[in-house]
C-alpha positions in Angstrom: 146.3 88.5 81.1 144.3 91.0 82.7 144.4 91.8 86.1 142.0 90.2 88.5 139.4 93.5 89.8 139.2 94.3 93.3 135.9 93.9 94.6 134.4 96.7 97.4 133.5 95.7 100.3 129.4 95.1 99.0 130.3 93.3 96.1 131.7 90.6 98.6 129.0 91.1 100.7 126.0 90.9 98.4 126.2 88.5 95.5 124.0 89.8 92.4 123.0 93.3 91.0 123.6 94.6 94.5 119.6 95.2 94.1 116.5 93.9 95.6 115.7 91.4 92.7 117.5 88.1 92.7 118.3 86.9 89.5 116.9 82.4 90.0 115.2 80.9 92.8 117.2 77.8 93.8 114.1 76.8 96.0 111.4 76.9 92.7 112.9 74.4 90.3 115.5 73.1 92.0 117.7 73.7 89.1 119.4 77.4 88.1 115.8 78.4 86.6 115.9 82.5 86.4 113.0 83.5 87.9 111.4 85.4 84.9 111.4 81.8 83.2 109.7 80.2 86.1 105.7 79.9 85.4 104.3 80.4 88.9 104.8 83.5 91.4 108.2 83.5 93.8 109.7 85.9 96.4 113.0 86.1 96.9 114.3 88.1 99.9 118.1 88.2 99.6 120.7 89.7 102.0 120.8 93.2 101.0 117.1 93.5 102.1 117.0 91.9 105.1 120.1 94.4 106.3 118.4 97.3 104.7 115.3 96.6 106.6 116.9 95.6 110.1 115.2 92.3 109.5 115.6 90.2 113.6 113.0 87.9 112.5 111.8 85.0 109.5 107.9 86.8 110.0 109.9 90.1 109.0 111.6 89.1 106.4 108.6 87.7 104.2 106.2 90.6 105.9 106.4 93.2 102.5 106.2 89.9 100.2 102.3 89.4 98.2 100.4 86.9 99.0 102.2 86.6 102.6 100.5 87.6 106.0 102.3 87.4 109.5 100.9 87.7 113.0 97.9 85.5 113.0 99.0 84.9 116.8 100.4 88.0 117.3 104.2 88.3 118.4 105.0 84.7 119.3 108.5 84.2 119.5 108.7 80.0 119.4 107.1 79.9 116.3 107.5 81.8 112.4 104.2 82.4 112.3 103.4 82.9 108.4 100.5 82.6 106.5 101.2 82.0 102.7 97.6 82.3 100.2 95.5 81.9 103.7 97.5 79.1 104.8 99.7 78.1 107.7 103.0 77.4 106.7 104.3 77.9 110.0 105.3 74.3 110.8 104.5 72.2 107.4 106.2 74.6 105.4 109.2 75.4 106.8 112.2 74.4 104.8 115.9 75.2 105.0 118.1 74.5 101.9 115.7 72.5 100.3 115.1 70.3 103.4 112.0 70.4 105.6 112.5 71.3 109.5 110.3 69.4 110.7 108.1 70.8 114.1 108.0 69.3 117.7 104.6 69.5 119.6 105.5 73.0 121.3 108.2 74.3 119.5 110.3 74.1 116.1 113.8 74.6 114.9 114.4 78.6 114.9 116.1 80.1 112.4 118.2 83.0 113.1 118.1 85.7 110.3 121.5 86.8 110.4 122.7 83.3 109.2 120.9 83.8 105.8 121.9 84.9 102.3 118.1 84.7 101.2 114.5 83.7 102.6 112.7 82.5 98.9 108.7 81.8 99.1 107.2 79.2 97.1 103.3 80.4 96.7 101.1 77.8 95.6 101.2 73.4 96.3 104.8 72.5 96.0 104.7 68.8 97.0 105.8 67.8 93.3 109.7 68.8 94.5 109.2 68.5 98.5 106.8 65.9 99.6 103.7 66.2 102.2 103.3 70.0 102.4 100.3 72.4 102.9 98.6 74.0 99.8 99.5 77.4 100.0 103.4 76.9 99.7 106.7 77.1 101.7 109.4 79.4 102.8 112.6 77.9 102.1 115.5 79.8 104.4 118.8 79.8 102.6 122.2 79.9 104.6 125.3 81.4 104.7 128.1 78.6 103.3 131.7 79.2 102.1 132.0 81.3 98.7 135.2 82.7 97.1 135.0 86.0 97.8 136.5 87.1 101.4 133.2 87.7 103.5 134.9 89.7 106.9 131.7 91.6 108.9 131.3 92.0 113.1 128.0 94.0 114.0 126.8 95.1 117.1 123.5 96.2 117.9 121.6 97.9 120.6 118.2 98.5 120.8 114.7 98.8 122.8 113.9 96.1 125.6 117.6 95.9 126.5 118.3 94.0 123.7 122.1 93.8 122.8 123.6 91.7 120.2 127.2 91.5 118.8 127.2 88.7 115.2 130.6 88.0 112.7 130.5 86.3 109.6 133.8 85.5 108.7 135.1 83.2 105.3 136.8 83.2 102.5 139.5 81.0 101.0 141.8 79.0 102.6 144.4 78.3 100.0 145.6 80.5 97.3 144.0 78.2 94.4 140.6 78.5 96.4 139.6 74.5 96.5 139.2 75.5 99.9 136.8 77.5 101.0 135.6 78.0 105.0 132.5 80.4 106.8 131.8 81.1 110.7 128.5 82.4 111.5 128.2 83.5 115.3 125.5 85.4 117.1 125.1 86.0 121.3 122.3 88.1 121.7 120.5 89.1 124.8 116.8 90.8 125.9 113.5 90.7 126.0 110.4 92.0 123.5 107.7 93.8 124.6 104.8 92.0 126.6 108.3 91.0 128.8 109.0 88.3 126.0 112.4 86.8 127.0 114.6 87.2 123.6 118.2 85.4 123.9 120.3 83.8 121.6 123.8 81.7 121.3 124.2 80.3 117.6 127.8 79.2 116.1 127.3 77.5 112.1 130.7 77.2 110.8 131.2 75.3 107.4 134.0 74.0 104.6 133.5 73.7 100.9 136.3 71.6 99.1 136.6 71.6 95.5 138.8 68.5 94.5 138.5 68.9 91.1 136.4 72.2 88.9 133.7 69.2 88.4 133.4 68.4 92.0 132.2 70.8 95.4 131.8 68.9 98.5 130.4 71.4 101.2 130.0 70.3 104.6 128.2 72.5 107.8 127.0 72.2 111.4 125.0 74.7 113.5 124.9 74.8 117.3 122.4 77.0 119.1 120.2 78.2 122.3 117.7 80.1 123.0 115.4 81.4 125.5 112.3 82.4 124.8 108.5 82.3 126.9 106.3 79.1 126.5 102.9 81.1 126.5 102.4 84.8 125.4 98.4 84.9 125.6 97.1 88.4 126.4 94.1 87.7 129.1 90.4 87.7 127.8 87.4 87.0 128.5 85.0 85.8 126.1 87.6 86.5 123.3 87.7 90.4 124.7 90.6 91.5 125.8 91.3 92.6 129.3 93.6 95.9 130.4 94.1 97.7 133.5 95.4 101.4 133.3 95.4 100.8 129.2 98.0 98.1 129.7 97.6 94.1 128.5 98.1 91.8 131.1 99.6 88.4 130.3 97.6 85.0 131.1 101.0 83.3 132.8 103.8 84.8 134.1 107.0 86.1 133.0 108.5 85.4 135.9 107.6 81.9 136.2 107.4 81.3 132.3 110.1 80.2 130.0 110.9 77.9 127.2 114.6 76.8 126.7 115.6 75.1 123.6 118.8 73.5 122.2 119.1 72.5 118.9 121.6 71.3 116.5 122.0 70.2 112.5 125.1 68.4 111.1 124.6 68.5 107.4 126.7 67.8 103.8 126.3 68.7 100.0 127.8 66.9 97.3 128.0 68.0 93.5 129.8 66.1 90.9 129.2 67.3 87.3 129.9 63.8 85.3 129.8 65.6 81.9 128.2 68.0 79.7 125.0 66.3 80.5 124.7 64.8 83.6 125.6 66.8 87.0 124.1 64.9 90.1 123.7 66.7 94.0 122.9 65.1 97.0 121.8 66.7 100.5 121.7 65.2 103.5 121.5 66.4 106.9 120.9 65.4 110.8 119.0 67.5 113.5 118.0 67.3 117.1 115.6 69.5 118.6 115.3 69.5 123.2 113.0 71.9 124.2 112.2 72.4 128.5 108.9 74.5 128.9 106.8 75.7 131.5 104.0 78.2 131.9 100.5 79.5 133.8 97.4 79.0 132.2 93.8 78.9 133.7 90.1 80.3 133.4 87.9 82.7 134.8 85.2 81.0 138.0 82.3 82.7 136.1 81.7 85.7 133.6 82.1 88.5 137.0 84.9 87.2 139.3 87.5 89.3 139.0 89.8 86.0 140.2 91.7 84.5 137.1 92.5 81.0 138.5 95.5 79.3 137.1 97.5 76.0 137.2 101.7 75.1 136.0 101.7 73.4 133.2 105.2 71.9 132.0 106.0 70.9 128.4 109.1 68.9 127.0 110.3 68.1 123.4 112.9 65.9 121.9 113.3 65.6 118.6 115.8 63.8 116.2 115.5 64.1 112.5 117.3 63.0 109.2 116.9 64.1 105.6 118.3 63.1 102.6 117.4 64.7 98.7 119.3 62.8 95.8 119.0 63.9 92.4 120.0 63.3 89.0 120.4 66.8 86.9 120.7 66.0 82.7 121.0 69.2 80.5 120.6 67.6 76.3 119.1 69.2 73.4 116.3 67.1 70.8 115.6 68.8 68.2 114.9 72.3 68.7 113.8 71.9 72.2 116.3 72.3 75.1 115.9 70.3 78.4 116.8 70.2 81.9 115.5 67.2 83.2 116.1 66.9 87.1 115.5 62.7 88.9 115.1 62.0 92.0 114.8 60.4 95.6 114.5 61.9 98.7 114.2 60.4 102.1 112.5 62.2 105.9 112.9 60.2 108.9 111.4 62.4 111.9 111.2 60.9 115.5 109.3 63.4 118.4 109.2 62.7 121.9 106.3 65.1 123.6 105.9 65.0 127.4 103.6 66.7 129.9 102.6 68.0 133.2 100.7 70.0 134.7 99.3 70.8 138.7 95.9 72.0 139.7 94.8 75.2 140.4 96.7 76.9 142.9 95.5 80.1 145.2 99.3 81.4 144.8 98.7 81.1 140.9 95.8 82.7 141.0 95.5 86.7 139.3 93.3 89.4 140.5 93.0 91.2 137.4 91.6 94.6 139.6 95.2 94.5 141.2 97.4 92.2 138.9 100.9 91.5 140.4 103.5 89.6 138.5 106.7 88.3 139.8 105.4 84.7 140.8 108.2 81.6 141.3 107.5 77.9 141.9 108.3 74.2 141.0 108.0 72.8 137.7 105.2 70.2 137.9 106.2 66.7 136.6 105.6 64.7 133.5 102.9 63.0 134.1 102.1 62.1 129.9 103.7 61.3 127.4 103.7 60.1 123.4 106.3 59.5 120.4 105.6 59.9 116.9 107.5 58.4 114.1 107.4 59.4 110.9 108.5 58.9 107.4 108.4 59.6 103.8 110.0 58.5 100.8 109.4 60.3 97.9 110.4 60.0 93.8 110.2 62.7 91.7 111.0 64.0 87.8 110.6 67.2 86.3 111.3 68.5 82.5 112.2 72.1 81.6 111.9 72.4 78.3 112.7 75.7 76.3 112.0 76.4 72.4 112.3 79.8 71.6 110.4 81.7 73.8 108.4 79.0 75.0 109.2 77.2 78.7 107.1 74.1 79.3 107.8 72.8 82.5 106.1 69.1 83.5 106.9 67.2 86.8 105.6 64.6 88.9 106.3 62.7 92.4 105.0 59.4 94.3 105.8 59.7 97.9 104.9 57.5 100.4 104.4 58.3 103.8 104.2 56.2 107.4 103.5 57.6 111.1 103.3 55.7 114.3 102.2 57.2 117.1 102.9 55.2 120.6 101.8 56.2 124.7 105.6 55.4 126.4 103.6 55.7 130.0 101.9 52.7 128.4 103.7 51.6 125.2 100.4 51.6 123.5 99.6 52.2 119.8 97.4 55.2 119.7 97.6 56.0 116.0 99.0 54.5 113.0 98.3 54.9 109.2 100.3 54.4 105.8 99.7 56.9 102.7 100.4 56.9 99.2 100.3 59.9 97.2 101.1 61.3 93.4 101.4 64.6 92.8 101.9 66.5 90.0 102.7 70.4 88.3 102.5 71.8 84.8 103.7 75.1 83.7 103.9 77.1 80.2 105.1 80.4 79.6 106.1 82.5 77.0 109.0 85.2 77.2 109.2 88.0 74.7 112.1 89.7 74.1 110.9 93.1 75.9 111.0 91.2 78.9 107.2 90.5 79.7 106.4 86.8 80.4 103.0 85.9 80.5 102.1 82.3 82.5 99.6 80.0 83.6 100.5 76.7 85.6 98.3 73.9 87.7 99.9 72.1 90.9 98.9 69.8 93.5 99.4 68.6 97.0 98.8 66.3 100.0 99.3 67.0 103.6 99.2 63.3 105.8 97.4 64.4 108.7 97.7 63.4 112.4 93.9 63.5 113.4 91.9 61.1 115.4 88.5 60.1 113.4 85.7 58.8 116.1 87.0 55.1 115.9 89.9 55.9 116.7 92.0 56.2 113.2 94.1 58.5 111.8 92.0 60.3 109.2 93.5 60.5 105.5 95.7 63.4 103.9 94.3 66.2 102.5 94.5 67.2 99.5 95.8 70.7 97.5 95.0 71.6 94.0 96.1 75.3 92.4 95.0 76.7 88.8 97.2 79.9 88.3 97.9 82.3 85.9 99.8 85.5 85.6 102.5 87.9 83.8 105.9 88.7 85.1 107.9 92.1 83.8 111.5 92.5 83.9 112.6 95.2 81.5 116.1 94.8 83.3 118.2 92.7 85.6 117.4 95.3 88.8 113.3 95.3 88.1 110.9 92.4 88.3 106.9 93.3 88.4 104.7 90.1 88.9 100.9 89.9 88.8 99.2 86.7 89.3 95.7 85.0 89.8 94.9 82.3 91.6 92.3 79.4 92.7 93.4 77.2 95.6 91.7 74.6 97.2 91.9 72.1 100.3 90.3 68.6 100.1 89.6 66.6 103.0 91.1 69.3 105.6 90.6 67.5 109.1 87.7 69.2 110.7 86.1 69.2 114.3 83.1 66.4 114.7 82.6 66.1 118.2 83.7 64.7 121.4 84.0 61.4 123.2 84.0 61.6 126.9 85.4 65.2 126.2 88.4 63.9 123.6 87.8 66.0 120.3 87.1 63.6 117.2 87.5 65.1 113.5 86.4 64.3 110.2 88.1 64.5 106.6 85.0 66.8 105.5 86.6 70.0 105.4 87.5 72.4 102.6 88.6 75.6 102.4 88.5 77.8 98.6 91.0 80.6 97.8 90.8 83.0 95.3 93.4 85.8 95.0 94.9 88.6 92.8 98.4 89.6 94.0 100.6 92.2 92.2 104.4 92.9 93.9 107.0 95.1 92.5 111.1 94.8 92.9 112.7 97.0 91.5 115.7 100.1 91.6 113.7 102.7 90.3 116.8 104.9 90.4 120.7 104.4 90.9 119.7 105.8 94.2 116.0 104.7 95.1 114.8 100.7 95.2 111.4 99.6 96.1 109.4 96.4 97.1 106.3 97.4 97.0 103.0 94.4 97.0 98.9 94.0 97.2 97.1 91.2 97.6 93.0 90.2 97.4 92.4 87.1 98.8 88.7 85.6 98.3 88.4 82.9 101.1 86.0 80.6 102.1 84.8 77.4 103.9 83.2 75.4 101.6 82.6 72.0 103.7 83.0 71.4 106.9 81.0 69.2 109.9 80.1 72.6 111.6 76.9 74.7 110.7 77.9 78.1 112.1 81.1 77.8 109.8 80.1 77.0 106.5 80.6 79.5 103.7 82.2 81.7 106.4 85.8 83.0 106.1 89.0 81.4 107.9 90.2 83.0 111.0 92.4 85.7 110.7 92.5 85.4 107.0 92.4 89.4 106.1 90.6 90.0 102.5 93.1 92.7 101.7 96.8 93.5 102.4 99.3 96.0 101.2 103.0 97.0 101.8 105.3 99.2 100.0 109.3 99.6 101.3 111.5 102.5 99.4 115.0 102.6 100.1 116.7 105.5 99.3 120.6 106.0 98.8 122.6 109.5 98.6 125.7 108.8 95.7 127.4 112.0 95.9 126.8 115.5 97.4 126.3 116.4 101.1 124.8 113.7 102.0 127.0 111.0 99.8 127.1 107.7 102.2 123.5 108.7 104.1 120.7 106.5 103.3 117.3 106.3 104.7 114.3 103.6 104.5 110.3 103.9 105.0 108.3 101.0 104.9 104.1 100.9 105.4 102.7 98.4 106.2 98.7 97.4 105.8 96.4 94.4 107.0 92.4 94.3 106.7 90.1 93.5 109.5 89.8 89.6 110.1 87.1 87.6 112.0 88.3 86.1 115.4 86.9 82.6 114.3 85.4 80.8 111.7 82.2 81.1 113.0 82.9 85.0 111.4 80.7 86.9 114.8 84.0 89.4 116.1 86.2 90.7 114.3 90.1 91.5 114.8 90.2 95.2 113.7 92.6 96.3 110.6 95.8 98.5 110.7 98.5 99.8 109.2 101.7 100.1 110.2 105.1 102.2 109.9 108.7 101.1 109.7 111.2 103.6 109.5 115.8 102.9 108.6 118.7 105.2 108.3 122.3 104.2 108.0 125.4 106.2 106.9 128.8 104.7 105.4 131.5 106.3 108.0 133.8 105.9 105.7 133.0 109.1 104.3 134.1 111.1 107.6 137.4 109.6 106.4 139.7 106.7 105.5 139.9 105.9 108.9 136.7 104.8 109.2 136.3 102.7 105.8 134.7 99.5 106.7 132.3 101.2 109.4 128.6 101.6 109.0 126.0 102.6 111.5 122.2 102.2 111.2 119.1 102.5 112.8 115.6 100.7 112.3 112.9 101.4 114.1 109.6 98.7 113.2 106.5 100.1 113.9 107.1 103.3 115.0 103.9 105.1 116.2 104.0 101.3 118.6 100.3 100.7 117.8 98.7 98.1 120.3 97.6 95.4 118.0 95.6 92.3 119.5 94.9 89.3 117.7 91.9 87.1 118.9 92.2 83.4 117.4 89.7 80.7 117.8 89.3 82.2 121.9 92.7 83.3 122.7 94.7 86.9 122.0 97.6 87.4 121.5 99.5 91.6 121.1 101.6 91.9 117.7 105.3 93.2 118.3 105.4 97.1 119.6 108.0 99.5 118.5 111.4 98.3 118.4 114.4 99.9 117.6 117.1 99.0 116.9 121.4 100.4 116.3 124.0 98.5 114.6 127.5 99.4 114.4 129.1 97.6 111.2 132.5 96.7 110.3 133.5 94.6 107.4 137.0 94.7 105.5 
């Protein structure tokens, strides 16, 4: 028998080629799909990346990805604030394994980066595998869980606005016939960001994988964690300009007085039982709770002169308890001279949010004299004063068909869901919104693969989106509705290079738009529909044993094409730039002087975007520069094998970039840098 090979050090680290380009998408199919044979356009971001590119952040990681756009609101640490196709995924499309996180009123379950193997974007309507979802896709964040390889890493980091950090990722097996399998993720970070954005962090996600039998895994995981962040990072404006004083921002509330703690946990299990050479059936099911304290300034200018920005305390609370369950039915058969993988089955989201609020008056010692602004302010938290729950659920049955003949993939799917919310006053205990939905929604996908590795593509999907909107009488308006023609050709002449090009047309139906007011309470309308058209192109790929790229453009043709108001129609979205560009190349010395040294330079590019729909200011474009370097130690000497030390600084030149949105700015992150120390043996 031959021996067993040792495996260095970033074999157990990274899974794969060791490259850039993941090989499937567990997030696309569901199912072990490669991603060459899957007809619609997918990102994958996997591990080596995000550590390659000193990723702190889920709006970094997808940032160099087509048809992706970060920063809408600026930096904005209690939300991922991504944009996928010219829509916001932000809190409908955030998934983790497979399973929605669903969002509170004010805040959302975080997701720490370093607890992630791979971030892998869906672009397009997705609802045919996941239920109620927006039109313009999902991210899906995949964690860290037990494998077989030993997996022993500590990192410290260091870096700009006191921010110090110190992670471990620990597992392995646990027996020597490896049915036992075990993982411990830990992070304690502490800081701030600029615009004195508080930045801390305590998060602890261990998890076991027993393997009874070689047809049986049975994976089980919990994850505890805290954070500290600020409930309202608005730069101060008037009349959607922004206002500075000596060529500095000012902030609308106060860091002093503003913060937003949150504590949140999941409890989660997989199960996989292969029956046979046919059937193989997973389940996923996981709990979460979500308690979020906030409190923060906000207020509003006398008249367009004063120089007096008046302000009252407002004070937010969320609790949130969640449960999610995905069953399904896998059967791999052959008929004929067509090979299936047909995947069945059920999945069940049960979402209870508790939002409370309250807030004071305007107070003269809240008040900012932006000639002389003067931070620093403390005071009482006002008390709740409102509050409301909202239940909601969705049960959803699904099928999909892979079929392969040659070089043809046919893939054909479909899914009923059916969706409740209940929305109470407990001051009062009074129904203020109810509705019940039914949906079908449905995908098709052909593509052919040649043999020199191009794989042209076209593929049509649809989607619903229940929403939460009051109509005039009082209702809760209907869903609205996504529908996606796309088509497109995928390259991969070898495992380590993927090139994708793809066209699109997106639409949303019956988007919830403004109406009016009633006695000053906003009323909407299911009139509103917005029409995408894009061309994006994105490149992975080692060019060279030494040099890898991720390099990506996208066009993206957007416009209002219903809606209740005039000044809107046929204008553009908000913040929905018409042209974007990135291009990362990482570059690795394998022998010589310099063997071990390795440097990174990313740009980064975003076209100008109109303030609001009514398209009359625009946010100005910019482009942006990321710089890494990192040296294996080990090359000083076996002493130090194991040791690594980087540096990544984001946005080096520290451009100023504001973001105006519907009548509030917001600044995009400054320059950060950032030094990690690595060990791993």
């Amino acid at each position: 028998m031959a021996p067993t090979p040792t495996l260095s050090v970033s074999e157990r680290i990274y899974a794969g080629s060791h490259s850039y380009v993941a090989g499937t998408s567990s997030s696309a199919s569901k199912t072990d799909t490669p991603l060459i044979d899957t007809p619609r356009s997918v990102s994958v971001i996997d591990r080596k990346e995000l550590d390659d590119r000193g990723v702190t952040s889920i709006p970094e990681a997808v940032r160099y990805s087509a048809g992706v756009t970060t920063g809408a609101y600026g930096y904005d640490p209690r939300f991922d604030q991504i944009y996928i196709r010219g829509f916001a995924t932000t809190t409908l499309g955030d998934f983790r394994d497979g399973l929605k996180q669903y969002p509170a009123g004010f805040s959302t379950f975080r997701t720490e980066p370093y607890q992630l193997d791979s971030v892998e974007i869906i672009k397009g309507p997705a609802a045919v595998l996941y239920g109620q979802s927006v039109p313009g896709g999902l991210v899906d964040r995949r964690s860290k869980l037990p494998v077989e390889n030993q997996v022993n890493e500590i990192a410290v980091q260091a870096g700009t606005f006191d921010r110090f950090q110190t992670a471990f990722d620990i597992g392995g097996a646990a027996n020597p016939d490896k049915s036992l399998l075990y993982r411990l993720v830990g992070v304690a970070r502490t800081g701030n960001t600029n615009f004195d954005v508080a930045d801390q962090r305590l998060l602890l996600a261990p998890s076991i994988t027993w393997r009874p039998t070689v047809d049986t895994k049975i994976t089980a995981y919990a994850l505890g964690q805290k954070d500290e962040s600020d409930a309202s990072v608005a730069a101060l404006n008037r009349n959607g300009k922004l206002l500075t004083v000596n060529g500095q921002y000012l902030r609308s509330s106060d860091p002093s007085y503003d913060y937003l703690r949150l504590t949140q946990a999941q409890l989660g299990y997989k199960i996989e039982h292969r029956f046979d050479e046919v059937f193989t059936f997973r389940q996923h099911t996981r709990f979460g709770s979500l308690h979020t304290e906030s409190r923060y300034l906000s207020g509003s200018f006398a008249n367009a002169t004063t120089p007096i920005y008046n302000r009252a305390a407002y004070a937010v609370g969320d609790d949130q308890t969640s449960w999610q369950t995905d069953n399904a039915l896998q059967a791999d058969f052959v008929t004929g001279p067509v090979t299936h993988k047909v995947l069945t089955g059920v999945n069940y989201d049960h979402n209870v949010w508790d939002f409370k609020l309250g807030y004071s008056s305007a107070l003269a010692a809240y008040a900012l004299d932006i000639t002389n602004p003067t931070y620093g302010i403390g005071g009482t938290t006002p008390a709740y004063s409102s509050g409301s729950r909202a239940t909601q659920q969705q049960v959803g049955v699904y099928v999909q068909d892979q079929m392969q003949m040659g070089g043809w993939h046919l893939s054909l799917a479909g899914r009923h869901d059916w969706a409740d919310q209940t929305r109470i006053n407990t001051y009062t205990n009074a129904v203020t919104g109810q509705r019940n939905d039914a949906a079908f929604s449905y995908s098709a996908g052909l593509l052919y693969h040649f043999d020199n590795g191009v794989a042209p593509y076209v593929s049509y999907a649809t989607s619903f989106q229940p929403s939460t909107s009051m109509a005039i009488d009082g209702s809760v308006l209907a869903p609205s509705e996504g529908e996606q023609f796309e088509g497109g050709v995928k390259y991969q002449p070898r495992p380590d290079v993927l090139l994708t090009a793809s066209v699109y047309d997106l639409r949303e139906k019956n988007a919830a738009k403004l109406a009016g007011y009633v006695n000053g309470v906003a009323y909407y309308a299911s009139v509103g529909e917005i029409h995408v058209q894009g061309v994006e192109l994105e490149a992975r790929a080692r060019l060279t044993p030494e040099l890898e790229t991720v390099t990506a453009y996208t066009f993206a043709d957007a416009e209002i094409t219903k809606t209740t108001v005039a000044s809107e129609l046929n204008k553009v979205p908000a913040v929905t730039p018409r042209h974007t560009a990135s291009t990362w190349l990482n570059y690795t010395f394998l022998n010589g002087p310099l063997d071990g040294f390795g440097v990174g330079a990313g740009v980064r590019y975003i076209d100008s975007t109109w303030t609001s729909n009514a398209n009359t200011d625009r946010n100005a474009g910019y482009t942006l520069v990321d710089l890494a370097m990192r040296y294996d130690l080990a090359k000083l000497g076996r002493q130090f094998a194991g040791f690594q030390a980087s540096v990544n600084a984001n946005n080096v030149a520290d451009e100023q970039i504001a973001v105006c949105n519907a009548g509030y700015c917001y600044l995009s992150q400054g320059r950060t840098v950032i030094g990690t120390l690595r060990y791993r043996w």
